[in-house]
C-alpha positions as CSV (number, residue, x, y, z in Angstrom):
1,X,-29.8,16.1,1.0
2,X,-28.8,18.4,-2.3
3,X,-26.5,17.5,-4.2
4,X,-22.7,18.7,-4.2
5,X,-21.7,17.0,-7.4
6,X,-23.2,15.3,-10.5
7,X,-21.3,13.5,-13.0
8,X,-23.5,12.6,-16.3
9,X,-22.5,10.3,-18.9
10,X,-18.5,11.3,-18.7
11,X,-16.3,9.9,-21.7
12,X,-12.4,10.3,-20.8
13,X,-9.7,9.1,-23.1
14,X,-6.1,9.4,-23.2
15,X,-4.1,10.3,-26.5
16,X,-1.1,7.6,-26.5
17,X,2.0,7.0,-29.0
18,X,0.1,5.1,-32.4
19,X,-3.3,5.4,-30.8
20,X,-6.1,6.2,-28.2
21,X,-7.4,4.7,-25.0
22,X,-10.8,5.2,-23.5
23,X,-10.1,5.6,-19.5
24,X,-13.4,6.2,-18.6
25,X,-16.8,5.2,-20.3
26,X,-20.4,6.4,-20.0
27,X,-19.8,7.2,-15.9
28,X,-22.5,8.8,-13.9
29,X,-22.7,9.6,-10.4
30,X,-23.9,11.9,-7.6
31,X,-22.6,13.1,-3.9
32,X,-24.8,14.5,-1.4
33,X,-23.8,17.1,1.0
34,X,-22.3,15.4,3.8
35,X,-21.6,12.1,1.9
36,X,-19.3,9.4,1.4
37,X,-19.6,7.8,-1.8
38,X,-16.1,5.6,-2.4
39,X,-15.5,4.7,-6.0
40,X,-13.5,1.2,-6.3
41,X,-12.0,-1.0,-8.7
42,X,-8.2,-2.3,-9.6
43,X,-5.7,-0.3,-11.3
44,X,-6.8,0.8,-14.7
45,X,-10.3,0.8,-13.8
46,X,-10.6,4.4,-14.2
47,X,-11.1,5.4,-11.2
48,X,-8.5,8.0,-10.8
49,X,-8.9,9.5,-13.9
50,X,-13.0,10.3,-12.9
51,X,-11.2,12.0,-9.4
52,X,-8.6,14.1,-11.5
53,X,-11.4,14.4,-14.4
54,X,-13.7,16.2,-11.8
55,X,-11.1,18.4,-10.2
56,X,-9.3,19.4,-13.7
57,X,-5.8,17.7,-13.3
58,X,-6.1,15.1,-16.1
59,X,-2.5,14.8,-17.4
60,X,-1.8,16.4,-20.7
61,X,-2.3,13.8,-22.8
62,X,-6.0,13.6,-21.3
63,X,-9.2,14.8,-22.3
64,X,-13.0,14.7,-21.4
65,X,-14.5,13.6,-24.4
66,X,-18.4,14.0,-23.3
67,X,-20.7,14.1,-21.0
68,X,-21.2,16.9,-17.8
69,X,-19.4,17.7,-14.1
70,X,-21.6,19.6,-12.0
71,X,-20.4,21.2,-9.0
72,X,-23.5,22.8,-6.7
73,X,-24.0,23.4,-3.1
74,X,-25.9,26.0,-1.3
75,X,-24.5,28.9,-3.5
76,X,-24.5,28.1,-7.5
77,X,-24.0,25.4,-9.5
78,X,-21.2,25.1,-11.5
79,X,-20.3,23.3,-14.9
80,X,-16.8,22.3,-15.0
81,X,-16.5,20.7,-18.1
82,X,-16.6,24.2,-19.5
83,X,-14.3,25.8,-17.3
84,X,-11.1,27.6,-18.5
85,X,-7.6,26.5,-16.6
86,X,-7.7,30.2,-15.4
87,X,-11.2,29.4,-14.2
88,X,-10.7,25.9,-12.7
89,X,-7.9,27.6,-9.7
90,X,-10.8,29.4,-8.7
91,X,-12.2,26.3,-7.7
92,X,-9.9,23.7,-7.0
93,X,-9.0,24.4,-2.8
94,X,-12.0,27.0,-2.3
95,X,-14.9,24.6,-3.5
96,X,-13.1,20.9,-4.2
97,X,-10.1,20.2,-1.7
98,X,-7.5,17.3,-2.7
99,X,-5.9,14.7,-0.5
100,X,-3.8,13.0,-3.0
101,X,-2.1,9.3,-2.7
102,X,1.5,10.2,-1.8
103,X,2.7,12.4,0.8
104,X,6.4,12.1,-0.8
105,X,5.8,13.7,-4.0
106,X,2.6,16.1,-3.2
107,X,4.5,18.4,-1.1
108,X,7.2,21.0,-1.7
109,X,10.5,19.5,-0.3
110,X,12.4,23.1,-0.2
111,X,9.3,25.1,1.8
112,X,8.3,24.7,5.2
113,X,4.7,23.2,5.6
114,X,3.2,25.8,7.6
115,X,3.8,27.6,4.5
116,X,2.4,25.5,2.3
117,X,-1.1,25.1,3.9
118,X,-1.6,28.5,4.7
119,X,-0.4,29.3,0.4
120,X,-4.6,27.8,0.1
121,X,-5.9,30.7,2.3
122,X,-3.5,33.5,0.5
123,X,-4.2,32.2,-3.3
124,X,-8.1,32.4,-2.3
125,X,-8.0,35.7,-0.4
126,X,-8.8,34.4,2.2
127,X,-5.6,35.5,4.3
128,X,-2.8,37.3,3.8
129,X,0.5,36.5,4.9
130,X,0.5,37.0,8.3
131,X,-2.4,35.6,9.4
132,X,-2.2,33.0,6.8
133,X,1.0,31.4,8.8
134,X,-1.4,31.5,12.1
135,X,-4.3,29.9,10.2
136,X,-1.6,27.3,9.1
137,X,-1.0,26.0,12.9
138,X,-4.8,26.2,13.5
139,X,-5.5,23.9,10.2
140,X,-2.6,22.0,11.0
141,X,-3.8,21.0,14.9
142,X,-7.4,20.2,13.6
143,X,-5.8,17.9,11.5
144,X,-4.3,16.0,14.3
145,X,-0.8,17.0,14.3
146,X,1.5,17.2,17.3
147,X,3.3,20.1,18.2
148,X,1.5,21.9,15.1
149,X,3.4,25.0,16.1
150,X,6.8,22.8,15.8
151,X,5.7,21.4,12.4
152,X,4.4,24.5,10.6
153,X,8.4,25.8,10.6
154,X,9.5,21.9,9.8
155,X,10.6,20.6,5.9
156,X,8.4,17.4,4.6
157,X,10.7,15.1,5.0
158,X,11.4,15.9,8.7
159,X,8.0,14.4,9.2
160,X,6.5,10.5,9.1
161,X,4.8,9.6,6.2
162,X,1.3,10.0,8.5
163,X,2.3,13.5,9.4
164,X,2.8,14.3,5.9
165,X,-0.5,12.9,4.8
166,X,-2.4,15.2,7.6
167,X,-0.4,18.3,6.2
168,X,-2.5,17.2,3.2
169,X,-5.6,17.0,5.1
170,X,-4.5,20.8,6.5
171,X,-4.2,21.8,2.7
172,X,-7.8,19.9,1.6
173,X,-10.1,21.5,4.4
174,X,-8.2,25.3,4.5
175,X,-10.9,27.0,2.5
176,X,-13.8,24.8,3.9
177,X,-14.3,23.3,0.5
178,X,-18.0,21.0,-0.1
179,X,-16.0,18.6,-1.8
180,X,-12.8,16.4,-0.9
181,X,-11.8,14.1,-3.0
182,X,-9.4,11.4,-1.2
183,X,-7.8,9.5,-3.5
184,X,-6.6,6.7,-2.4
185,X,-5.1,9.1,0.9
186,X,-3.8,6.1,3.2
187,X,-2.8,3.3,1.3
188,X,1.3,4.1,1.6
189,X,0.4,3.4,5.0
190,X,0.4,1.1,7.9
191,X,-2.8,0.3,9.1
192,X,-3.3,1.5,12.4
193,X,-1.7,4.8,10.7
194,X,-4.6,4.6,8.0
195,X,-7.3,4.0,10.5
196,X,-6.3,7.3,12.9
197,X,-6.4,9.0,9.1
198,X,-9.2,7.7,8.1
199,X,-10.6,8.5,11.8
200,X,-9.7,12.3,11.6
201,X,-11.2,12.9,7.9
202,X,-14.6,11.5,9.2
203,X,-14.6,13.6,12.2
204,X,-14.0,16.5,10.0
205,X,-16.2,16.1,7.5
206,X,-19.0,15.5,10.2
207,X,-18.1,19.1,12.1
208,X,-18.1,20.7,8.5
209,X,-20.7,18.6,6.4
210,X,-18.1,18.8,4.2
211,X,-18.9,15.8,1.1
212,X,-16.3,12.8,0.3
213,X,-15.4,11.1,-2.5
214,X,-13.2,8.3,-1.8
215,X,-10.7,6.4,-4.5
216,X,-9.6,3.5,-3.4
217,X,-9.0,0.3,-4.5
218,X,-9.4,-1.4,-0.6
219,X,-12.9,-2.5,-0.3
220,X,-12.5,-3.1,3.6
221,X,-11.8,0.8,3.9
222,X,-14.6,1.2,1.9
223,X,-16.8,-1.0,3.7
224,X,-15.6,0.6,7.1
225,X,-16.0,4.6,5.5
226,X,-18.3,5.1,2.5
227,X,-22.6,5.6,2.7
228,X,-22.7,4.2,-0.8
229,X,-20.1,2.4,-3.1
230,X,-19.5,2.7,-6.9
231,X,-17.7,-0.2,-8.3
232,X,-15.6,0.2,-11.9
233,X,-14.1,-1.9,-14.3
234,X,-12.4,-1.2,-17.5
235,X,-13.7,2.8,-17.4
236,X,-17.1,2.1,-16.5
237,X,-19.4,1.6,-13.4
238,X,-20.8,-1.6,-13.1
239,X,-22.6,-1.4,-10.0
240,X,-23.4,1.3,-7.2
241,X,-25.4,1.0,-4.2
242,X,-25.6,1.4,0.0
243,X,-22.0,-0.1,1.3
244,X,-24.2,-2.8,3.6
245,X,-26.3,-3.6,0.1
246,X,-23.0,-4.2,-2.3
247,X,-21.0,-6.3,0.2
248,X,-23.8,-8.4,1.2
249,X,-25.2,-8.9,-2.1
250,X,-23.0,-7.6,-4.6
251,X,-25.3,-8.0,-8.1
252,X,-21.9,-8.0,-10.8
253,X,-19.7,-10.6,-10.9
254,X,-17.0,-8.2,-10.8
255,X,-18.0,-6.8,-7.7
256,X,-18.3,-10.3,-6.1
257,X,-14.7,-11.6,-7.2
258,X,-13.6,-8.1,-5.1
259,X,-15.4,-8.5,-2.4
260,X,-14.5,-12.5,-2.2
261,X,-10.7,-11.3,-2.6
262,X,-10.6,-8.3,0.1
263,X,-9.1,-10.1,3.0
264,X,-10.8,-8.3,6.0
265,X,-14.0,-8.6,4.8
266,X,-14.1,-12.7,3.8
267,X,-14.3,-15.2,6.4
268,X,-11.2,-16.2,8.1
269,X,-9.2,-18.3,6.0
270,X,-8.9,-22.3,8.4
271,X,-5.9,-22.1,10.1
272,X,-3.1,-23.5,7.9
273,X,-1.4,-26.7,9.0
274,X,2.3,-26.3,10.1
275,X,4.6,-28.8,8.7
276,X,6.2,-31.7,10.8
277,X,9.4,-30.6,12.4
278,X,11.8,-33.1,10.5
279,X,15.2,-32.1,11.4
280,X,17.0,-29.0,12.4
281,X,15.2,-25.5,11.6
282,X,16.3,-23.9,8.6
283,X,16.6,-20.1,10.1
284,X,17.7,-20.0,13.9
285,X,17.9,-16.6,15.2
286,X,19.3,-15.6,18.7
287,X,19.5,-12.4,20.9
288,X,19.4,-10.6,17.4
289,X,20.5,-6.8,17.6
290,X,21.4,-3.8,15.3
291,X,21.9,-0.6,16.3
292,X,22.7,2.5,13.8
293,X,24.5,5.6,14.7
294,X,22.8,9.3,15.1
295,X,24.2,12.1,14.6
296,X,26.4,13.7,17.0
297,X,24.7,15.8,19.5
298,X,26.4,17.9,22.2
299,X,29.3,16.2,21.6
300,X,28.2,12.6,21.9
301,X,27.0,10.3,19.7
302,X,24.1,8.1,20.5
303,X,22.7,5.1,19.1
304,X,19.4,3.8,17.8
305,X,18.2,0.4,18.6
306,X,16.3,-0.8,15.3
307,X,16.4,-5.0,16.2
308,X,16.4,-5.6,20.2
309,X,17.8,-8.8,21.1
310,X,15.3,-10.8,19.2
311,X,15.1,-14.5,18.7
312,X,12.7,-17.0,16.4
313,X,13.9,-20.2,14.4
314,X,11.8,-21.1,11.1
315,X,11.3,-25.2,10.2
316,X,11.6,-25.6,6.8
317,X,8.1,-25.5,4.8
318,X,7.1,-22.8,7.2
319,X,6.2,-19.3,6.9
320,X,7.0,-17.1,9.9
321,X,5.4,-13.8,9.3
322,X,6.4,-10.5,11.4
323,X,4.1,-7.9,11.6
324,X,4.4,-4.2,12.8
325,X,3.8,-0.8,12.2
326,X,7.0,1.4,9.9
327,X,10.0,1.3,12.0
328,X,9.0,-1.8,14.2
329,X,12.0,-3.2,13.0
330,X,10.6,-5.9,11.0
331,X,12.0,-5.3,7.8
332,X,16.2,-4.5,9.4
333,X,15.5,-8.1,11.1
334,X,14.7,-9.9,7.6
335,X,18.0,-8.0,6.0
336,X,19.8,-9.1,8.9
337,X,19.0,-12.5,8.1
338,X,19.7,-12.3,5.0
339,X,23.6,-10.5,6.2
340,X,22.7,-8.2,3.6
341,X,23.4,-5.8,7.2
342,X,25.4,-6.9,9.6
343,X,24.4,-7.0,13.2
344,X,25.3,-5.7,16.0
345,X,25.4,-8.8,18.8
346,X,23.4,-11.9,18.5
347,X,23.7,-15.4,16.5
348,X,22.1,-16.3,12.8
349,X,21.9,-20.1,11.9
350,X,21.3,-21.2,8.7
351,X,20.6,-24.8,8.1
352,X,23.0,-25.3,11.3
353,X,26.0,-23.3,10.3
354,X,26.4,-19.8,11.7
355,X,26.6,-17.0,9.4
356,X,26.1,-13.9,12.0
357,X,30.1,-12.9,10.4
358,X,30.2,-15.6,7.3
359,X,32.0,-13.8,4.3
360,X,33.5,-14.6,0.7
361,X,32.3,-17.9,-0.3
362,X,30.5,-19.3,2.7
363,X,28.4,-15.8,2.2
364,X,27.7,-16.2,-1.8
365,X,26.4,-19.8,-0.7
366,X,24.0,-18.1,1.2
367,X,22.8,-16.3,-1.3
368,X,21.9,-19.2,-3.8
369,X,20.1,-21.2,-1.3
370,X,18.0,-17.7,0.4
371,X,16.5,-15.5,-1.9
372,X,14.5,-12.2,-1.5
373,X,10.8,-11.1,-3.3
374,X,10.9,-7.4,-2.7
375,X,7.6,-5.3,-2.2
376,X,7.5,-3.0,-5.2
377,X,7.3,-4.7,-8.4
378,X,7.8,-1.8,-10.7
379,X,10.9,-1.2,-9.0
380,X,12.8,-4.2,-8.4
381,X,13.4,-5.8,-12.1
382,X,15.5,-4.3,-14.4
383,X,13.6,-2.5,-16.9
384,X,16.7,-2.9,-19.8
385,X,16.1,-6.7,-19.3
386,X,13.4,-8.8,-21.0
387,X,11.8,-11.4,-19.1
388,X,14.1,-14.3,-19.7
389,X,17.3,-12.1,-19.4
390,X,15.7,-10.9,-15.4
391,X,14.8,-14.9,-14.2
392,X,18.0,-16.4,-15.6
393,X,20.2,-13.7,-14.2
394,X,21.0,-15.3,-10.9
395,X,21.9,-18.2,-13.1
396,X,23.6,-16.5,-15.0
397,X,25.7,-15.1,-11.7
398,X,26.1,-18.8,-10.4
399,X,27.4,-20.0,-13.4
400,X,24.2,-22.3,-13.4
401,X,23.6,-24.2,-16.8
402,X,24.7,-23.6,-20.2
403,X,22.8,-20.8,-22.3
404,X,20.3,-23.2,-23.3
405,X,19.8,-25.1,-20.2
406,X,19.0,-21.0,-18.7
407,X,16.4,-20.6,-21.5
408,X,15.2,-23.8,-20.3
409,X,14.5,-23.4,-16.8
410,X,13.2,-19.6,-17.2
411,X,10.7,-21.0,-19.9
412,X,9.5,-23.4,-16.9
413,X,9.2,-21.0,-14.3
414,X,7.3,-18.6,-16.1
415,X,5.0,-22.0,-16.5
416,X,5.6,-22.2,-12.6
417,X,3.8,-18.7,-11.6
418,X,1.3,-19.0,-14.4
419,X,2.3,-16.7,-16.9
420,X,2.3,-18.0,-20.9
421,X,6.1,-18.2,-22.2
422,X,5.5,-15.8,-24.5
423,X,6.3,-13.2,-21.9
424,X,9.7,-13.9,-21.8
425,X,10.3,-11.5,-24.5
426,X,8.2,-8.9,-23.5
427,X,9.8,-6.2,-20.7
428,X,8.9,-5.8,-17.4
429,X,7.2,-2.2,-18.3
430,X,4.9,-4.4,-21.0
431,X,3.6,-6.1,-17.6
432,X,1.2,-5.9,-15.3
433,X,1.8,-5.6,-11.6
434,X,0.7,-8.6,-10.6
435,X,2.7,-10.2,-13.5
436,X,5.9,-8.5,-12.5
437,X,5.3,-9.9,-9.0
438,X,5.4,-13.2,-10.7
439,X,8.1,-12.9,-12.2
440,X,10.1,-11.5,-9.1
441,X,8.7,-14.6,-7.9
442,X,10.0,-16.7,-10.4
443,X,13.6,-15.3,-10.3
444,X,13.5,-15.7,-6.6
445,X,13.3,-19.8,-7.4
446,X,15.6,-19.8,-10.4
447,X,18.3,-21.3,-7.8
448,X,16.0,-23.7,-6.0
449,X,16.3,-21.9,-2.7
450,X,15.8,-22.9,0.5
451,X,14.6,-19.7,2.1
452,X,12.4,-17.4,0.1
453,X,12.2,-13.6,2.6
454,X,9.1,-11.8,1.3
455,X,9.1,-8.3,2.5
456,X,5.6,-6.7,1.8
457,X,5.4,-8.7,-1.5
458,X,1.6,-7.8,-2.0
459,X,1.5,-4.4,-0.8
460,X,1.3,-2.8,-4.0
461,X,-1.1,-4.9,-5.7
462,X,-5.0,-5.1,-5.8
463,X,-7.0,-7.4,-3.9
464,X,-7.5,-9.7,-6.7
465,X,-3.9,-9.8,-7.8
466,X,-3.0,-9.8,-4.2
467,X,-5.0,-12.9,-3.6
468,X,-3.5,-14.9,-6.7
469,X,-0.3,-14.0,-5.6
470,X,-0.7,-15.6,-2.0
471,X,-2.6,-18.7,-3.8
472,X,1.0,-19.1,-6.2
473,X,3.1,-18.8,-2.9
474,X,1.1,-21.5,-0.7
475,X,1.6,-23.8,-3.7
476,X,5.0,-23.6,-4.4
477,X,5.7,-23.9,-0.5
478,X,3.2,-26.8,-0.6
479,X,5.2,-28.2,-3.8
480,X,8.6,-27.7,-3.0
481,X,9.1,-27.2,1.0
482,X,10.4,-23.8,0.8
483,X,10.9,-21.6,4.3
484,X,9.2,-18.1,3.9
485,X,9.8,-15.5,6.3
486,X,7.0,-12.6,5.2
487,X,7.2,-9.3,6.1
488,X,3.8,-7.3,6.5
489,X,2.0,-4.7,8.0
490,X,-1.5,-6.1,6.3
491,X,-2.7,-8.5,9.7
492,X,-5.4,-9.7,7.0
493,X,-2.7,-11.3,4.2
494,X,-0.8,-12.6,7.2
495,X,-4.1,-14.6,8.5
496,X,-3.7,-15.9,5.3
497,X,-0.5,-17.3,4.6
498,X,1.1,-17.6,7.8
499,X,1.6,-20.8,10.5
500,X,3.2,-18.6,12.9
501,X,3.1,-14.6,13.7
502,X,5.8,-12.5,15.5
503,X,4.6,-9.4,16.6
504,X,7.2,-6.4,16.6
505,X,7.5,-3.0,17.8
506,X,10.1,-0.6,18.7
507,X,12.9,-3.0,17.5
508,X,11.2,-5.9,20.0
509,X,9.2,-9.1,19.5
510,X,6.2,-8.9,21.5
511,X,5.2,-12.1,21.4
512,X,5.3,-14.6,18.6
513,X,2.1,-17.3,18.4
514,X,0.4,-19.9,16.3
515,X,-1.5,-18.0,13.9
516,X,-4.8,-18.3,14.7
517,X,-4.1,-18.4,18.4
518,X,-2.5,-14.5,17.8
519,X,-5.8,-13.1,16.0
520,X,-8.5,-14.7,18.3
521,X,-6.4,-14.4,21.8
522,X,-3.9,-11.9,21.7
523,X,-1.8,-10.9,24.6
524,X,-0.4,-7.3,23.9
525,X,-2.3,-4.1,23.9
526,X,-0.1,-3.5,20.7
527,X,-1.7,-6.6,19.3
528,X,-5.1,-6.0,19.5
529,X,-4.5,-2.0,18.1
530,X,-3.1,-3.7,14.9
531,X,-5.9,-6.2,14.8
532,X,-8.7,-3.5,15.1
533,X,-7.1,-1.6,12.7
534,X,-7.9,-4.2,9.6
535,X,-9.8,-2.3,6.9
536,X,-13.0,-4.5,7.0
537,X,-13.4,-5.4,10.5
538,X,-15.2,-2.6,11.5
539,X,-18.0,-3.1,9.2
540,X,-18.2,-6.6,10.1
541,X,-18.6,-6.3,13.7
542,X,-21.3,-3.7,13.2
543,X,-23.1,-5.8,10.5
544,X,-22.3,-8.8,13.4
């Protein structure tokens, strides 16, 4: 096969307030026509900066500092490394298509979509306006829309985020580019939405020979997608090979701590023991129901059912995870136990008392003793805080302690997740995201709670992180009896940390089992979808 792109020696850096970073070091590598070739690594590894290196959309502040980017293909070959911006449009959608990370932010929110694929085929003259908007519904169906005449006239955000992500797959393969570079396209996404994704970009790319190069920082999608893998760390490739040669004998150490971390390619984890029952559950949840009002439509107002009369109980020391796709209701349920929402009909127990109506100070004692890790870690701590001032804030809420007795227990809870106390007067932006998730962690125990709700607290984190975070949650359970209801879409985390799994779609609990019982004898269609759709598992039942 010929080559569609070869990267020689590239230096990238980045120009920063007092200084300089190198982002990527001394990279090389090379796609054949028809390829997958997936570049991995954590964040900061450089592998995004190579993807918007090779398609000219470094930042301003970014610069390639050596070596060569060449394009080729059937026609010429093309050094873009000397290409002018003026130049680069030429290129970038006619020979290189894009399917960038977020659907949220990569598309126009004022302009309908079947504009905004067929504005590829007009800039490139390769249609003009009118036949541009029927190309549109064309590239929009072979992208697997529904309805693709409906969603050409539709705004972005009357779509799912899956729609929205193939409307970027329209935009990518409009001009029939050689290239697309995916970076990291599904991984806002649940899994079984990633894996029909990730199903219709391969079955494109095989009708057009059309070349991939795939950022990502999953190995199991990699495993499951790529011909060969590239592995980076800290702006250079340390290791590149066949996918079956890296994951079977992966020659860096680097490369072997990801492939040891990535959930749906190790072993499964032994089933974890489920505490004792001693006494009275510490969550009991009965006939659980929320509805939310729609809009009025032909003069009467309908409802929709987000939780449908579910019902679970949670001993204390265990985690009860629910799984499901976006909008299974999982994450409405955890907020209703939590009465951060109040429900509709049903009964909440906590520790034996009912709080499906508590307020005032029956409600506020909830809150000390159950406590909530959200999934974003960027997001959720106060940026105008330092360290100390975001763990001893609950404290300081409670009227917990005197100043010095607050200093006090933050300095040992930032012992407790691992961190050194000299982060406590550093700010959450000085972090990393794994150490912001520690530290949400941390302020979720400043109170000594009783119930700790995790909803998708490892989402947004790389494997590696991902799996010290888990390890820090097992032991602090183990140490200190704590209840954890964990919400998550990820079937492969959940194998992990969970003694019991509740399966939920449509606002229902399919069925809710013993861990291990759930992965290797599921009842529900439903059940075995989501298990087949963990990145990983399809390269290890073909390497079975």
């Amino acid at each position: 096969m010929n080559s569609i792109l070869e990267v020689s020696g590239l230096d990238v850096g980045y120009r920063i307030a007092g200084g300089h970073i190198h982002a990527v070091r001394g990279a090389s590598l090379t796609v054949r026509e028809g390829e997958v070739v997936a570049v991995v690594g954590e964040s900061g590894s450089g592998k995004s900066t190579l993807a918007q290196a090779v398609i000219g959309l470094l930042p301003g502040n970014g610069a390639i500092e050596g070596g060569s980017i060449r394009l080729g293909g059937s026609a010429d070959t093309t050094e873009l490394t000397a290409l002018s911006e003026k130049a680069f449009r030429a290129v970038r959608g006619r020979r290189i298509g894009l399917v960038p990370q977020d659907p949220t932010v990569s598309l126009n929110p004022v302009q309908r979509v079947g504009v905004q694929v067929g504005e590829v085929l007009r800039v490139h003259g390769l249609a003009d306006k009118r036949s541009a908007r029927l190309k549109a519904v064309e590239l929009l169906a072979r992208a697997g829309l529904p309805d693709p005449e409906v969603r050409a006239g539709q705004y972005p955000h009357e779509l799912s985020g899956g729609m929205r992500q193939r409307v970027l797959i329209a935009i990518a393969i409009a001009a029939r580019p050689g290239l697309i570079i995916a970076d990291e396209p599904t991984s806002a996404l649940d899994a079984t939405v990633q894996r029909r994704i990730l199903d219709h970009l391969d079955a494109l790319r095989a009708e057009t020979g059309t070349a991939m190069l795939l950022i990502t920082h999953d190995l199991g999608v990699a495993a499951d997608r790529a011909d060969r893998v590239v592995v980076m760390s800290g702006g250079r490739i340390v290791e590149e090979g066949p996918v079956d040669r890296i994951l079977a004998d992966p020659a860096d150490p680097y490369t072997r701590t990801l492939v040891a971390a990535a959930p749906g390619l190790s072993a499964p984890p032994a089933p974890r023991i489920p505490p004792q029952p001693s006494g009275r559950p510490i969550v009991q949840v009965s006939g659980l129901t929320k509805d939310f009002p729609l809009p009025r439509l032909q003069g009467r107002r309908g409802v929709l059912r987000a939780v449908d009369e579910v019902s679970f109980d949670i001993a204390r020391g265990e985690t009860l995870a629910l799984v499901g796709e976006s909008g299974s209701g999982k994450s409405t349920t955890a907020r209703l136990v939590l009465r951060l929402a109040d429900p509709t009909a049903g009964e909440i127990r906590f520790d034996g008392a009912d709080i499906t109506r508590v307020k005032g100070r029956n409600w506020r004692e909830l809150r000390r003793r159950a406590q909530l890790v959200y999934q974003n870690p960027y997001a959720s701590l106060d940026p105008r805080f330092s360290v100390e001032e975001v763990v001893t804030e609950p404290l300081r809420a409670f009227g917990v302690g005197s100043p010095a007795e607050r200093r006090a227990r933050a300095a040992e809870l930032v012992g407790r997740v691992a961190l050194p106390a000299s982060v406590l007067a550093r700010r959450p932006v000085e972090l990393s995201g794994g150490q912001r998730q520690r530290i949400a962690v941390a302020r979720a125990l400043a109170l000594s709670p009783d119930l700790v709700v995790c909803d998708e607290p490892v989402s947004a984190l790389d494997v590696s992180v991902q799996a010290q975070v888990l390890a820090l949650l097992e032991e602090l359970q183990t140490d200190q009896g704590l209840a954890y209801l964990f919400i998550s879409h990820d079937l492969a985390v959940v194998r992990r940390i969970a003694h019991r799994v509740g399966v939920m779609r449509e606002g229902r609990l399919l069925e809710l089992r013993p861990t291990e019982e759930l992965f290797t004898d599921p009842r529900e269609d439903y059940t075995r979808e989501l298990l087949g759709a963990i990145a990983g598992r399809r390269h290890a039942t073909e390497a079975a």
